[in-house]
One Martini backbone bead per residue (centre of mass of N, CA, C, O) as a GRO file, in nm:
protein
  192
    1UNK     BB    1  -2.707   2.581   2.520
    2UNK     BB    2  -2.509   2.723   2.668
    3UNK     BB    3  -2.453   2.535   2.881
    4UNK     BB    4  -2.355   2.298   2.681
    5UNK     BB    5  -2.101   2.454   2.597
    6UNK     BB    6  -1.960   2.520   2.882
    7UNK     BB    7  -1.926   2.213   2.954
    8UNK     BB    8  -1.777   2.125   2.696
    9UNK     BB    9  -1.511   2.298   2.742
   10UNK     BB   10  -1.438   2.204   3.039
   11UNK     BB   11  -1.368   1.997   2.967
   12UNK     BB   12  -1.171   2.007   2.749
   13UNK     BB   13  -0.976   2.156   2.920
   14UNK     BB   14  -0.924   1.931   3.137
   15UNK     BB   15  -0.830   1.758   2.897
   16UNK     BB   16  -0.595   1.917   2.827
   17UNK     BB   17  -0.440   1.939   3.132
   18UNK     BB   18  -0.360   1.648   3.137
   19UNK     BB   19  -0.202   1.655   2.894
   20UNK     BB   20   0.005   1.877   2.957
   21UNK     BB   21   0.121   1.752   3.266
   22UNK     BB   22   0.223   1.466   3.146
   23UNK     BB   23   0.424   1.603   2.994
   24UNK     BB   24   0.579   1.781   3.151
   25UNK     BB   25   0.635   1.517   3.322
   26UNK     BB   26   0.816   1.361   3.123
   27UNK     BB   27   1.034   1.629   3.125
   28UNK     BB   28   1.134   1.588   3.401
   29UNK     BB   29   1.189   1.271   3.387
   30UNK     BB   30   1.444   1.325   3.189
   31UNK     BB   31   1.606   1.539   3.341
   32UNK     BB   32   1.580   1.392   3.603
   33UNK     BB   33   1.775   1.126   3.463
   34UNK     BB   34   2.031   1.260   3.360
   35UNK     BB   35   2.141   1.321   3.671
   36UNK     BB   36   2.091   0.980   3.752
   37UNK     BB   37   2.193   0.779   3.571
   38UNK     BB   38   2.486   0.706   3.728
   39UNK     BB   39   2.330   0.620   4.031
   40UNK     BB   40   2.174   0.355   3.905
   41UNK     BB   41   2.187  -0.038   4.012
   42UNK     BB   42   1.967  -0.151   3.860
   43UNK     BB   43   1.834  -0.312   3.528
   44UNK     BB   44   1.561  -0.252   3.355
   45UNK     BB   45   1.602  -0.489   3.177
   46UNK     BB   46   1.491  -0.696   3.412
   47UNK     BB   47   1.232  -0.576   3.357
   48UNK     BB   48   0.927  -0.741   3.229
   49UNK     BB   49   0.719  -0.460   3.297
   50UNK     BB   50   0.552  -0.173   3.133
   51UNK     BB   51   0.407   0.125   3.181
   52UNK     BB   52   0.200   0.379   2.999
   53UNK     BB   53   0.121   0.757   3.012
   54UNK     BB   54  -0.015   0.982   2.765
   55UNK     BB   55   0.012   1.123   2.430
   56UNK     BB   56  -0.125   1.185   2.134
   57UNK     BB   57  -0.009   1.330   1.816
   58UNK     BB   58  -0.099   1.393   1.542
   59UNK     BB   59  -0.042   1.487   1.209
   60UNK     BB   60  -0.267   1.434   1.077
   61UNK     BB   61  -0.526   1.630   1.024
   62UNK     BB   62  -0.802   1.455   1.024
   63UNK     BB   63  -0.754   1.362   1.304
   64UNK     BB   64  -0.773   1.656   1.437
   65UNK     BB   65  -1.081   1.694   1.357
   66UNK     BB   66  -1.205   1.403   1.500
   67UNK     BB   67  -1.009   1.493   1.716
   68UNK     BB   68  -0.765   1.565   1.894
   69UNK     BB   69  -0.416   1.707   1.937
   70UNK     BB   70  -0.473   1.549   2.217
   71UNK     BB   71  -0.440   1.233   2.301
   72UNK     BB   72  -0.497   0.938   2.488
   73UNK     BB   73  -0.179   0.708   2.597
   74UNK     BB   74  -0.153   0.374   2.622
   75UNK     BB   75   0.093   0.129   2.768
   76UNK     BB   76   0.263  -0.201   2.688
   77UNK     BB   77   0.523  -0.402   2.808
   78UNK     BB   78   0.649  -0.682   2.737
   79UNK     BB   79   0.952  -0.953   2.789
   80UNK     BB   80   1.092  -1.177   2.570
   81UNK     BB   81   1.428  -1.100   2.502
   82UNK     BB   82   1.785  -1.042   2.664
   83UNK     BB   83   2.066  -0.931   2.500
   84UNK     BB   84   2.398  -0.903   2.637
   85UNK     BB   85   2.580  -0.829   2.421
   86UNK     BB   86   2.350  -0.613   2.261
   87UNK     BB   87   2.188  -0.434   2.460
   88UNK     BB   88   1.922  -0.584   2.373
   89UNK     BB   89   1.564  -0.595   2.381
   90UNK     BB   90   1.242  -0.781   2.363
   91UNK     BB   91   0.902  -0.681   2.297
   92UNK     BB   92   0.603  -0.664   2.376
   93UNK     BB   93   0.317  -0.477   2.231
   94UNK     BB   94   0.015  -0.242   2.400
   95UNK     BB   95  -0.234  -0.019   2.294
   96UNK     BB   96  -0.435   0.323   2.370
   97UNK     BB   97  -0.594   0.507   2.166
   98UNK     BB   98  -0.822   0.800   2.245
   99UNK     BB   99  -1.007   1.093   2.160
  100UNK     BB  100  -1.297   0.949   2.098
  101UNK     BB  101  -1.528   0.804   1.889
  102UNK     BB  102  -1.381   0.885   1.624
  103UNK     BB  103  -1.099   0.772   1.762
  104UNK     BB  104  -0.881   0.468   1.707
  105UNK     BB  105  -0.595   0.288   1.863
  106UNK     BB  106  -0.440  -0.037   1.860
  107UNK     BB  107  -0.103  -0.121   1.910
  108UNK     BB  108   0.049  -0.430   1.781
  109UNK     BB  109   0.417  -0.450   1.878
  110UNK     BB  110   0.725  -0.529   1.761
  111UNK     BB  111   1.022  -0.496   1.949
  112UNK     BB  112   1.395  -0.328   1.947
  113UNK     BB  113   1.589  -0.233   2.242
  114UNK     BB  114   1.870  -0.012   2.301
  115UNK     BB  115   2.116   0.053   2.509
  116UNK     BB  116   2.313   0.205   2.701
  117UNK     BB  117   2.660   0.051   2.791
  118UNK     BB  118   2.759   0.271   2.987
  119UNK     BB  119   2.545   0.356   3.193
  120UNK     BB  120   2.413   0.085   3.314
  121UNK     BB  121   2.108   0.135   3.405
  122UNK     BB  122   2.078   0.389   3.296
  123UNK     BB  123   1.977   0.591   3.067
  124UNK     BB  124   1.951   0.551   2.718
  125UNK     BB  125   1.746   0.475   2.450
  126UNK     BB  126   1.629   0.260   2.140
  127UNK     BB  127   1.405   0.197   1.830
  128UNK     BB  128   1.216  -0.019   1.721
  129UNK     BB  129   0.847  -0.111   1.530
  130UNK     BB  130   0.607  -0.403   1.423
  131UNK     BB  131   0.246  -0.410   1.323
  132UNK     BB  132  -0.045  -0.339   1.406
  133UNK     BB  133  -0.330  -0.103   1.368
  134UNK     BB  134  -0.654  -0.091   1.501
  135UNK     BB  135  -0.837   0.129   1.346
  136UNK     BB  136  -1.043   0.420   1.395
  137UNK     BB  137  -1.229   0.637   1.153
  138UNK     BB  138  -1.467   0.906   1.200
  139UNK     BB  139  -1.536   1.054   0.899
  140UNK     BB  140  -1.702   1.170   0.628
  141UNK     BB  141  -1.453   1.021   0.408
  142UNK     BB  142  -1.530   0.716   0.612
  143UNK     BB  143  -1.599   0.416   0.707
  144UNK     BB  144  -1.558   0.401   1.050
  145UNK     BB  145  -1.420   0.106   1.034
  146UNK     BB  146  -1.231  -0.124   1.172
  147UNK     BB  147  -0.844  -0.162   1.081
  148UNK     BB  148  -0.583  -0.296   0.964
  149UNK     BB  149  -0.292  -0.184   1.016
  150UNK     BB  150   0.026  -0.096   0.894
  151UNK     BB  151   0.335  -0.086   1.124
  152UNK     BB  152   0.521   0.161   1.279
  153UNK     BB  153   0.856   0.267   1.502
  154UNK     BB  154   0.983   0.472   1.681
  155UNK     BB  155   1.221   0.500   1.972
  156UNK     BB  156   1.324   0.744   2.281
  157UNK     BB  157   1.458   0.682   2.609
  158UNK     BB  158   1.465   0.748   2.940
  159UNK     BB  159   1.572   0.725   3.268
  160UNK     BB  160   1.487   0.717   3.568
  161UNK     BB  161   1.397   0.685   3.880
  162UNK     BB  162   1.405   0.385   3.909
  163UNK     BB  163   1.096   0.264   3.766
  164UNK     BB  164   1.147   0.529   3.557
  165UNK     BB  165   1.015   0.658   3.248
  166UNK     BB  166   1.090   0.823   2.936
  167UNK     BB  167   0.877   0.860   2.620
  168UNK     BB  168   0.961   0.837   2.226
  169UNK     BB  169   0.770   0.840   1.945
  170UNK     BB  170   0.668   0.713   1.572
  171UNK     BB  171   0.414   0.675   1.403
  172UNK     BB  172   0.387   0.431   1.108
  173UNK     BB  173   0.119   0.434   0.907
  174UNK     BB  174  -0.103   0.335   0.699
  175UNK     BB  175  -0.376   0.383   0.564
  176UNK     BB  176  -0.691   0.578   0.611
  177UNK     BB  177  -0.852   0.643   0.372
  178UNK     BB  178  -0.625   0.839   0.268
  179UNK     BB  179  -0.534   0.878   0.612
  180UNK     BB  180  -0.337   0.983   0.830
  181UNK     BB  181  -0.252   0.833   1.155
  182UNK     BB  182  -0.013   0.910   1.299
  183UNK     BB  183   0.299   1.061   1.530
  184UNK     BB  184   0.294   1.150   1.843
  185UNK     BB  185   0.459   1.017   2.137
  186UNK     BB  186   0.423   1.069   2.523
  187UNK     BB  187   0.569   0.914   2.801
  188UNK     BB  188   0.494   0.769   3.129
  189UNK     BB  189   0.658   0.530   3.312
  190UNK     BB  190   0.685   0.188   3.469
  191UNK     BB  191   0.887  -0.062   3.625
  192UNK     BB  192   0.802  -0.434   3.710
   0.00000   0.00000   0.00000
């Protein structure tokens, strides 16, 4: 019993500092987006293809206890149509967050994000977005089956060097079986 205790800690462990690397890594290329904003000269809009990994941190216990405080978080963005007088392109959106066995969730999702005009290619965004999110909560008081909630998100970030850059979130989700499943997501991605 002691080994497979030591072996779940050890696993534990490295996913906990997986999740903290990534955390890590978006908050550097954040720091140097800001430094590099000025120097860009291709427009990130023009590219209609986006990946991103990160964290995902639940707000609700309910979900921390089912999953961990820091979850798996996978995300693709493709560009459906730039505005070019308002700064700001329209998007289709897909993710996949994953706690364990216990906790999943599948955001698809239409945002509109706007650029800041003044900055040329580099530099900062914001935006929100509103879709389903296929959720999927196994709680000793809820039904453990796929449902699909309505939600929406906030989100936030800046430019790095060339097509990476960092983004944070905020999903506001209805709930599950009385249970908030929303948070903060932090990931860092590349534009294709």
């Amino acid at each position: 019993m002691k080994t497979t205790s030591r072996k779940m800690n050890s696993v534990q462990s490295v996913k906990k500092a997986l999740y903290a690397t990534t955390l890590g890594g978006a908050i550097s290329l954040i720091a140097a987006g800001v430094s590099h904003a000025q120097v860009t000269t291709s427009s990130p809009a023009n590219k209609p293809y986006a990946f991103k990994i990160g964290v995902f941190v639940p707000s609700g216990k309910d979900v921390r206890r089912s999953a961990d405080d820091l979850n798996l978080a996978l995300d693709a963005d493709i560009r459906l149509q730039v505005l070019p007088g308002s700064n700001s392109v329209a998007l289709f959106n897909i993710g996949y967050i994953r706690g364990n066995d216990d906790f999943q969730m599948v955001p698809i999702t239409l945002s509109q994000v706007f650029r800041d005009p003044n900055s040329g290619a580099g530099g900062y965004y914001y935006g929100y977005g509103l879709g389903i999110y296929a959720t999927k909560l196994n709680a000793p008081d809820t039904s453990g089956k796929t449902k699909g909630l309505l939600g929406g998100f906030v989100v936030a970030g800046i430019e790095g060097r060339g097509p990476l850059f960092g983004e944070l979130k905020y999903h506001y989700i209805s709930k599950y079986d009385d249970k908030f499943v929303g948070g903060f997501q932090a990931t860092v991605g590349i534009r294709l």
